[in-house]
N, C-alpha and C positions, 0 to 999 in steps of 0.2 A: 447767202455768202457771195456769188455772184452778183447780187445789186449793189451791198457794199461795196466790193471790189469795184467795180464799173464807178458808182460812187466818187469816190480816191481816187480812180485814174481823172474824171472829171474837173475836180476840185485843186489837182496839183496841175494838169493840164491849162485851168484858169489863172492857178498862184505863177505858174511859168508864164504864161504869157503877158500878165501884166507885170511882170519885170520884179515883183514882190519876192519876200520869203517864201521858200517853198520847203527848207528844215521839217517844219511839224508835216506837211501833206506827205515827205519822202520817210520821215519815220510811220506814219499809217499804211505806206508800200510796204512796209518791211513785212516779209510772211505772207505777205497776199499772193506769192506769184505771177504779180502782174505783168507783162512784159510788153514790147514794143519800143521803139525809138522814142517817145513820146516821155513812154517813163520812164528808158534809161538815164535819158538828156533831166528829169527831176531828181534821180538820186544823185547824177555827177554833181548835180549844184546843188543841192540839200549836203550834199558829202563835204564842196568847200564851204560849203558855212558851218558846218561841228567843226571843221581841223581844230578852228585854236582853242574849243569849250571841251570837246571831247573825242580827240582822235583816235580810239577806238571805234566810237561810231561812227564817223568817217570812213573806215577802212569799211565797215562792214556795210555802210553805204554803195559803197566802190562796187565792192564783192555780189552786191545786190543787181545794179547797175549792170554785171556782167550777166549774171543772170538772166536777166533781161531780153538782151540782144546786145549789149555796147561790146565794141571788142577788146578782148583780154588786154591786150599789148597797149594798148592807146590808154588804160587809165592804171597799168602796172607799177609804174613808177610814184604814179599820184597813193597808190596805194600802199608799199613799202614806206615812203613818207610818212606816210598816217599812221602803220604798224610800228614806225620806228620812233614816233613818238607817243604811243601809248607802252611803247616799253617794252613791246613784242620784238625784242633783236632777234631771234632766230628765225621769225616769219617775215621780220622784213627782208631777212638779207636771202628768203627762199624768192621771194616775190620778186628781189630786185635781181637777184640772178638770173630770172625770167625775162626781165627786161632792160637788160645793158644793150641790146642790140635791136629794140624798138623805138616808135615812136616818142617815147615820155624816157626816155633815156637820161636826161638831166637828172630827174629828182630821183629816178633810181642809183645812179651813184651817189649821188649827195647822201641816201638813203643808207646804202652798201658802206659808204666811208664812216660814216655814224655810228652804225652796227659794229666794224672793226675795229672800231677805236676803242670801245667799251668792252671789245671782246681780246681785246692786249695787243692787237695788230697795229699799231699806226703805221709802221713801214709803208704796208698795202693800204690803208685810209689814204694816206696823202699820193701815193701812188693811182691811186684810181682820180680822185679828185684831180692827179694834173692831166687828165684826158681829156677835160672839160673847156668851155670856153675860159678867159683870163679874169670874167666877172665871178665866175664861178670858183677856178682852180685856185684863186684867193686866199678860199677856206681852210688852204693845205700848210700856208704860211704856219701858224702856228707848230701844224705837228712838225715841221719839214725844223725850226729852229732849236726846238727842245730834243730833236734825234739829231743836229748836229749839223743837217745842211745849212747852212749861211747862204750859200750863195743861192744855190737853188730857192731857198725863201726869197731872197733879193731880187732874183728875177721872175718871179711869181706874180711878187709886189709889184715891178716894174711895169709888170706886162698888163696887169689891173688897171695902175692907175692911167697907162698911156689907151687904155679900150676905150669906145666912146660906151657910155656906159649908160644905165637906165633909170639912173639914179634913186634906186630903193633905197630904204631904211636897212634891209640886209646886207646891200652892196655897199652901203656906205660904214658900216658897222665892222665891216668883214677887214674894211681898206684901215681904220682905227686899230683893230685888233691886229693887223698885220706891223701896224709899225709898230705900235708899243712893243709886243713879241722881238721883234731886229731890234728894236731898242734897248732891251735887257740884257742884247748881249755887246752891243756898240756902245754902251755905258749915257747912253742921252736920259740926262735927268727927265726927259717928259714921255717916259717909257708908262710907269704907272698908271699917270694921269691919261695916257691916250687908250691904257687897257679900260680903266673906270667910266670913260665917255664913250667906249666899244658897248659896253652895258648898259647904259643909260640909251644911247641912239637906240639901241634895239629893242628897249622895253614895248611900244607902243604894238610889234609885232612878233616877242620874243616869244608868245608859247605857241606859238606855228611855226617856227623858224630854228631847223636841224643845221645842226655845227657837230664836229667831232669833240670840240669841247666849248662849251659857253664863254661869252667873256666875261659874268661874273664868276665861272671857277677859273680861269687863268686869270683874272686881276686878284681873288680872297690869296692864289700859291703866290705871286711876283707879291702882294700887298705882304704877304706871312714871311719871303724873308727878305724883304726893305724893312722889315722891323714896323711895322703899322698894320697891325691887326684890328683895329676901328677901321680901315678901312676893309679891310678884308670883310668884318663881320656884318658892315651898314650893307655892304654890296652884295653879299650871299642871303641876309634877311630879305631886300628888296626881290630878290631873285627868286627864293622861295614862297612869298607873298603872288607873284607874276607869272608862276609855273614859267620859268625860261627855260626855252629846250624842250617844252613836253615834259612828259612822266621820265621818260627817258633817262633826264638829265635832274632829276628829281632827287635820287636818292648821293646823288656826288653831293650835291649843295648841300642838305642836312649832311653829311658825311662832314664836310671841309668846316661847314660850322660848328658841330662838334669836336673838331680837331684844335676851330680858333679857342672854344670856351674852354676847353681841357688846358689850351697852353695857357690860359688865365685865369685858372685856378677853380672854374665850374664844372664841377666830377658828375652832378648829378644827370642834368639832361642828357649827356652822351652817352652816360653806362644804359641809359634807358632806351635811348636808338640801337646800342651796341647787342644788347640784347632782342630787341625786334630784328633786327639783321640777320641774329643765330638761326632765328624760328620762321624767315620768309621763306618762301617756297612759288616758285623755285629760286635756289638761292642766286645771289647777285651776280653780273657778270666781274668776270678778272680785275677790269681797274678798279671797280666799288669794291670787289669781296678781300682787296688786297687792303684798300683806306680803310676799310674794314677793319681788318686784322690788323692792322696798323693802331690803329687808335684803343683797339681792344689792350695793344700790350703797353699804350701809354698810360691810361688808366690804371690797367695791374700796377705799371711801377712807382705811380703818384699814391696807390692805398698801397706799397709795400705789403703786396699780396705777393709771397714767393709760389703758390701753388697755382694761381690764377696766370700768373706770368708765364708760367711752361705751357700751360694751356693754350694761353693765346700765341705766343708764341711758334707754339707747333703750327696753328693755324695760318700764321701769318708767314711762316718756310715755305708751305705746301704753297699757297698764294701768291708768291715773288716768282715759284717757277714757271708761273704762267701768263708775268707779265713783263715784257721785257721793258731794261732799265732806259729811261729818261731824265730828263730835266725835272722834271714835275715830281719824282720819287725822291727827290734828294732830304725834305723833312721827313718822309717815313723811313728812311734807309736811316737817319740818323736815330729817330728812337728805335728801328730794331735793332742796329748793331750796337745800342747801348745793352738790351735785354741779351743778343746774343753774348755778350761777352760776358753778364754776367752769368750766365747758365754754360758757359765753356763754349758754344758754338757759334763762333765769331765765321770759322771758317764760310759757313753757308754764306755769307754777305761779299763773299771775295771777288766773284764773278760780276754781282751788282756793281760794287765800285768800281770795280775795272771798265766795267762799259761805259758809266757816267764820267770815268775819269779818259776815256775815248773821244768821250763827247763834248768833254770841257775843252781838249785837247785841240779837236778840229774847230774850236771855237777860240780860241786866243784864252782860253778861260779868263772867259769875264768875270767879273769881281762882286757882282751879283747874285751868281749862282757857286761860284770856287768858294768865297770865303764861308757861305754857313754848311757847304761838304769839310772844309776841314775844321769847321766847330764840330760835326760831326763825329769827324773823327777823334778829336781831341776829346769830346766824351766819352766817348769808347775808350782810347786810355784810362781817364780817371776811373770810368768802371772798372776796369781791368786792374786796377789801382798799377797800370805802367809808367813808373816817373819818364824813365827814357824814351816812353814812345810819345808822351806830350811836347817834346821837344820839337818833333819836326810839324807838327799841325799849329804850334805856337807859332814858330817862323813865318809860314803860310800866313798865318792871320796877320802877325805883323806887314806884311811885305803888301797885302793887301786891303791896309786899315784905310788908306785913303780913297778908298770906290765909293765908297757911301758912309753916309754917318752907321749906317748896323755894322756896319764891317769892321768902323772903330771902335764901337759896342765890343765884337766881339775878340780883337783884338784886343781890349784891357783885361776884357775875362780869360783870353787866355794867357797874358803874363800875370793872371792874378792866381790861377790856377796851379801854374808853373813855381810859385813862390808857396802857397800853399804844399804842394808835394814835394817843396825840396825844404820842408817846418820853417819856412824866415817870411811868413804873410806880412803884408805891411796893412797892419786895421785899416787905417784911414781911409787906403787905395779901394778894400775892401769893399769896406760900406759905399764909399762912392760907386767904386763900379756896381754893385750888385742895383745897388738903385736906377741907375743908368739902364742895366739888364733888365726891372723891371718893367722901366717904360718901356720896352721897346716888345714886352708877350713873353721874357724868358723870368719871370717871376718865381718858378718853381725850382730854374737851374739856378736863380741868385741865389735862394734859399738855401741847397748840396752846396754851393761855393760857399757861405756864411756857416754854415754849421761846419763843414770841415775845418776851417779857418780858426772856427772858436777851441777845436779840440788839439791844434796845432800852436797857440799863442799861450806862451808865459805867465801874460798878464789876466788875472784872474777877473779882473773889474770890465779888461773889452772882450773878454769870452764871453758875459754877459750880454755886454749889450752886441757880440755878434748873431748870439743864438735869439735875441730879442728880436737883433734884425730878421731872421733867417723867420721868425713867427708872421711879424709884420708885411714879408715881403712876398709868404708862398699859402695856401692852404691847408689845413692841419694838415692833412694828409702830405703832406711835400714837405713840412718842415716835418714830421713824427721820421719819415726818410731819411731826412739830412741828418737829422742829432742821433738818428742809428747808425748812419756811415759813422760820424764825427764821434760816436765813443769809440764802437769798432777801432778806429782806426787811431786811439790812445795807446803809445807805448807803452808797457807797464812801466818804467823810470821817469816817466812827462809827466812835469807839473803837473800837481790837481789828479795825477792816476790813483789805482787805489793803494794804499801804504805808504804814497807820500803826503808829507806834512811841511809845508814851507813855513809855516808859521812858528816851530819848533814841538817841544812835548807837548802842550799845551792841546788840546783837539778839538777844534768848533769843526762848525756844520755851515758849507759854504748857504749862500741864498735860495739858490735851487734847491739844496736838500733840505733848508728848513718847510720851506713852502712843499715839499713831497710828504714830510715829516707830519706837516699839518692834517694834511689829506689822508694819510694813513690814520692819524688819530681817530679823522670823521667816517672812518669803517670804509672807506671807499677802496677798491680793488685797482691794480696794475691797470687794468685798463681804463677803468672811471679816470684814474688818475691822468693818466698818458692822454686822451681827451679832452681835461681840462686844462691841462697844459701843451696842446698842441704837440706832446710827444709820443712816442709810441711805447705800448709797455712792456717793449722788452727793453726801451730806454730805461724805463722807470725801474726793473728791474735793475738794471745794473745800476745804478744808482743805488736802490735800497740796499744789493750785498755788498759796495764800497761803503755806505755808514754803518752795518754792519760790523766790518771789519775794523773802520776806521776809530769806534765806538767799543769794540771790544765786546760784543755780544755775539751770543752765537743761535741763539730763535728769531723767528717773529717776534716771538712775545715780550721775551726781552729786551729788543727795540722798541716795543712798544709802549715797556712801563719806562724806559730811560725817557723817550720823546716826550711821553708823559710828563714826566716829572721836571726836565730842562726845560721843554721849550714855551716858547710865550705863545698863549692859545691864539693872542691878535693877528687876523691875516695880514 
């Protein structure tokens, strides 16, 4: 044991002096107890060469290192780094509490701000980070614009760009991600684009390189509501390809592209994260277990799962209270306070918008971030089915359709909405906007827009082809949704309800119901059916006991030998 030992000291002693790799000889230290200046000084540099392959072992490189002889304080910071990017935020931020007031002081706040962000604090993240030099305090701009400081970001930024500086790939990344951020809220169209080349500059060093948040998760949220979700989704793929951030910042990136594929109509990979999320241990910190909970109740309410809803729901209450509200919450606030209203507990989301609407306030509320909080909120109306409260999130949108083309996106949807719950939809305006909403990631909301709309018009031929639209625009699951609100919400005297006949005594079986008609024949069930038509079978129910009715039977069976016997077996 002893000669090996002596061995390894030898061999890393030779790989250190000739200036080579010394990785593999500083992993063979590990467990030997070998000590000495000789092979601290091998594990310190064996430690920076894992950070960016595996900063856990990094860390326990360091820890070795101290062992040794090297002194605690002089590689503490290097070490919270490395814990904070293998994921370890409770152990970095003991490590780095050990060392705010030594030597390696830099990386342990960098460290420290990392850990806080993730753990729902950014007040204190970007507060520690402005203690730092201006190369560094930088990194604060983002959280300092999304809580509301403007100016403090601005002179952050100022004081960076005027530092002579060392010109990294992090500092120059840091200085991109600073302006785009002020940009989003100053309305400069090369707000986006300066977030997308913040990601890109820092790929060549991104998975050694701790930020409180990445700039591919702050370009996939500014990209999600500019209404360009391709970029959002190219830039968190490339990200998670790259490990940017570390492990750390691992499980936000799968989180936020799960959030993009869900708003585009792919249910299946995110319920299958969403469910790895339930069962990791230890569970997620605050801001992932909230995007979490978040996207668990977007799910519920695209499968019009009403038990699954409360579920997640409940989870995602308990998780809001332990994160407080920003900028970057404004899509999760909007689908929960869609879910709360419809489960009655709207209340709980009051305190959220109040802060964000704090935030937009000390910000001029830009028109980037204002106009999709009051799409927001205007879908909470319609869940709520409140005609009077879409009025004032309507205005909103209008007033602010000229910020960006999404804003006028959202803007038509909400006078398209507005006409919808007051029954005077105009088809045409319909279909166009809903398409318009399509391209832009709201594909499942054109869809509830197009199926209410069809249950709301007269006209029996564009009820058709709105409910066609509402197939072609959203995922079954989203339209099975839509044409359950949109009977729902048939008054019993509205055209096409059940007991009216506009055609006079005479009783046919509109398109839909022959094509249901069929399906029944071929022995298939409510829900085979509701599947194949993109509907849901409590739709298909009511369908079946309106021909019922309409037909004058009063079994199955009886429907069944009429259908029989009337209709034409050709699909």
């Amino acid at each position: 044991m002893l000669r090996t030992r002596d061995l390894h000291r030898r061999l890393a002693t030779i790989e250190l002096d000739r200036g080579g790799s010394v990785l593999a000889a500083g992993r063979r230290l590990l467990g030997t107890g070998a000590s000495g200046a000789h092979i601290a000084t091998v594990l310190c540099s064996a430690a920076e060469e894992a950070l960016a392959e595996s900063p856990a072992l990094s860390a326990e490189l360091l820890a070795a290192a101290v062992d040794a002889g090297h002194p605690r304080l002089a590689v503490a910071g290097r070490r919270a780094h490395a814990l904070a990017l293998a994921g370890e935020v409770g152990a970095a931020l003991q490590v780095a509490d050990d060392a705010l007031h030594g030597p390696d002081r830099a990386d342990a706040v960098v460290a420290a701000a990392t850990a806080l962000a993730h753990r729902g604090l950014p007040g204190r993240s970007a507060e520690l980070l402005g203690t730092l030099d201006p190369g560094r305090a930088v990194l604060a701009v983002p959280t300092l614009v999304v809580t509301g400081d403007l100016d403090g970001a601005r002179a952050a930024l100022a004081a960076a760009e005027a530092a002579p500086g060392s010109g990294t790939l992090l500092q120059g990344a840091a200085l991109l991600l600073g302006r785009g951020m002020v940009g989003t809220v100053t309305g400069s169209g090369a707000a986006l684009s300066r977030l997308a080349q913040a990601a890109s500059m820092l790929e060549p060093v991104a998975a050694s390189s701790l930020l409180p948040d990445t700039p591919a998760a702050l370009t996939a949220v500014v990209a999600g509501l500019s209404g360009q979700p391709g970029v959002a989704e190219s830039t968190l793929r490339r990200a998670i390809e790259g490990r940017h951030g570390g492990r750390v910042a691992v499980l936000r990136h799968r989180l936020l592209l799960a959030w993009v594929l869900t708003s585009r109509g792919t249910l299946g990979p995110p319920t299958g994260l969403v469910e790895r999320v339930a069962r990791q241990e230890p569970p997620p910190e605050p801001r992932d277990a909230l995007l979490a909970a978040a996207l668990e109740v977007a799910l519920a309410r695209r499968r019009d799962d009403a038990g699954a809803l409360a579920r997640s729901w409940a989870r995602a209450r308990d998780a809001l209270v332990r994160q407080p509200a920003d900028l970057t919450l404004i899509p999760l606030l909007g689908e929960l306070s869609v879910a709360a209203a419809r489960l009655g507990e709207g209340c709980w989301l009051d305190a959220a918008f109040s802060d964000v609407d704090d935030v937009l306030d000390r910000l001029g509320r830009p028109g980037l971030w204002a106009a999709p909080l009051a799409w927001a909120r205007l879908q909470t109306a319609v869940a709520a089915d409140g005609r009077a409260d879409v009025a004032g999130p309507a205005a909103t949108l209008d007033a602010l359709a000229a910020a960006s083309p999404y804003a006028a996106v959202l803007s038509a949807a909400g006078r398209c909405w507005t006409a919808v719950l007051a029954g005077t939809p105009d088809v045409d305006d319909v279909v166009t906007t809903g398409r318009r909403m399509a391209a832009v990631g709201l594909g499942w909301e054109a869809a509830q827009l197009a199926g209410r709309a069809a249950a709301t018009t007269a006209d029996r031929r564009a009820a058709q082809g709105l409910h066609a639209l509402a197939r072609s625009l959203g995922p079954a699951t989203a339209t099975a949704t839509a044409a359950a609100t949109a009977t729902a919400a048939v008054p019993a005297d509205a055209p096409g309800a059940a007991g009216s006949d506009p055609v006079g005594s005479e009783v046919t079986l509109t398109e839909r119901e022959q094509e249901i008609g069929r399906l029944i024949l071929d022995g298939r069930t409510h829900k085979q059916i509701g599947e194949r038509l993109f509907i849901s079978a409590k739709t298909v129910e009511h369908y079946v006991a309106r021909m019922r009715q309409r037909l004058g039977v009063a079994t199955r069976g009886e429907l069944f030998a009429l259908l029989r016997s009337t209709l034409d077996p050709t699909p």
